[in-house]
N, C-alpha and C positions, 0 to 999 in steps of 0.2 A: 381262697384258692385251695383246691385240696392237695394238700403233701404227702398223702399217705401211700406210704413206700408196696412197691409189686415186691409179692411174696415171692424168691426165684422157687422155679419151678421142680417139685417134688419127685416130676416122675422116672424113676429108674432108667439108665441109657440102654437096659435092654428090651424095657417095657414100651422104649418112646421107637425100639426099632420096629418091634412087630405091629405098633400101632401106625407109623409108615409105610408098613409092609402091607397092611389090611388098606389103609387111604390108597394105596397103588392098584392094589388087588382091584379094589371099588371102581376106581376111575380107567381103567384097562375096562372092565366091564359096561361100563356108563359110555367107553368110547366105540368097542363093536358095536354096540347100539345103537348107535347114532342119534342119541337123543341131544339135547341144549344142555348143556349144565356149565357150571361156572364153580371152582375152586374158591371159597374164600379165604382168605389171608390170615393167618391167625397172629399177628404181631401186635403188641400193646398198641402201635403206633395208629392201627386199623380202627381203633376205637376209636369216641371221644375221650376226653380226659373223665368227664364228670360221670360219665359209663362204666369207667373200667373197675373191674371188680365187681358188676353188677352184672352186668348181660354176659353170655358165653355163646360164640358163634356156632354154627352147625358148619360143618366142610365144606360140604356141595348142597347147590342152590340147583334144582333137576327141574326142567320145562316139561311136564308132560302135557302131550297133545290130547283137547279138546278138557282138560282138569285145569293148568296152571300149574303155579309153581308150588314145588316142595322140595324141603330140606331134609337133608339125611347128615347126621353124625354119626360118624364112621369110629368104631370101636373093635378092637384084639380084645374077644372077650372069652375065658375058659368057661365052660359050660359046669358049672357047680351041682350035684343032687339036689341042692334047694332051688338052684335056678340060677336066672341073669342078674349079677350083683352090679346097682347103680351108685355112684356116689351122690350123695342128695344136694348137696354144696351146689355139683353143675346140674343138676336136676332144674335146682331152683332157678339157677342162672340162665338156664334154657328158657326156661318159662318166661322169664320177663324179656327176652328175645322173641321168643314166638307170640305174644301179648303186642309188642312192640311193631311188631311187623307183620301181626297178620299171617304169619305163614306156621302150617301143620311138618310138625318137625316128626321123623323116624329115626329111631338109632336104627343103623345097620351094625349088628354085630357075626362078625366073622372069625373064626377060630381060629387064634396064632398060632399057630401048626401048618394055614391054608388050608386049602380042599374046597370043593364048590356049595357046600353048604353055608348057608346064611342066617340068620334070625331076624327078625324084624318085629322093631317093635316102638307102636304110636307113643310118642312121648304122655300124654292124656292117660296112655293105659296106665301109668305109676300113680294117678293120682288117688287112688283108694287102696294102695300097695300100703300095710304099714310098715313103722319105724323100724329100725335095726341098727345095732353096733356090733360092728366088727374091728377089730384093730384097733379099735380107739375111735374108730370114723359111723357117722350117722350113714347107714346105705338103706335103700331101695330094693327087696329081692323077689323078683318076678319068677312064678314058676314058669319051664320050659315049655309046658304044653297052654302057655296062655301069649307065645311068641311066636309071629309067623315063620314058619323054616320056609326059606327060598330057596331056589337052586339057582344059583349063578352060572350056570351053563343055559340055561333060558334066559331069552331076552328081556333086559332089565323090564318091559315096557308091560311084557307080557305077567312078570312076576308084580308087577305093581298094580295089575288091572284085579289080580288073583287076591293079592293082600287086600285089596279095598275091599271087592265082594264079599269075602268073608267075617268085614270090620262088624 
């Protein structure tokens, strides 16, 4: 049986607000559009036991019509000079989720500040990104002009048909 104890959770209460703020942002826009999506649950409980700590869920689960299903994790992310800093920890954890189930994962990241600008970017695209430590932590850094900007004032449907064509 595994006993090995959940780390509690690292992330700052003003970092967990804007990243709230951005999941909100997401799903307001996901609902004027009237597309399918599905919120998943992020509680240890949602897992299996022998998973956790392994796989890391994406937010929403998005129906697009006449594609199928795709996942977006949703991210308050500041736009850096060197670019979109990922943490590799959930990088990886992502990966054995989308491996797991088949399904092509995007971070949406959105700037906690707000405003209709978006970034997008295919989880796949980090995998030739190299290594990096910052803070003490392994990250991911993607430059900006290798991230699709969205506008979220255009229909989620219409920015998704946009991102692909250009993949």
């Amino acid at each position: 049986m595994n006993k090995k104890r959940q780390r509690p959770s690292s992330i700052r209460p003003a970092d967990a607000a804007k990243g709230a703020a951005a999941e909100s942002a997401f799903r307001a826009w996901l609902d004027a559009s009237v597309l399918p999506h599905i919120y998943v649950e992020q509680s240890p409980m949602s897992v299996p036991v022998p998973l956790r700590g392994h796989i890391k869920r994406p937010d929403y689960i998005v129906g697009i019509p006449h594609v199928g299903m795709v996942a977006f994790d949703v991210k308050a992310k500041t736009l850096y000079p060197e670019g979109l800093v990922f943490d590799l920890d959930e990088i990886c954890k992502l990966r054995a989720f989308a491996r797991m189930f088949r399904v092509t994962i995007y971070f949406a990241c959105l700037d906690p500040e707000g405003g209709h600008l978006a970034y997008w970017v295919r989880l796949d695209q980090l995998d030739g990104v190299p290594l990096q430590h910052m803070a003490r932590k392994a990250v991911l850094v993607l430059p900006l002009d290798q991230a699709q900007p969205v506008d979220m004032r255009a229909s989620f449907y219409d920015a998704f048909l946009d991102a692909v064509s250009l993949a």
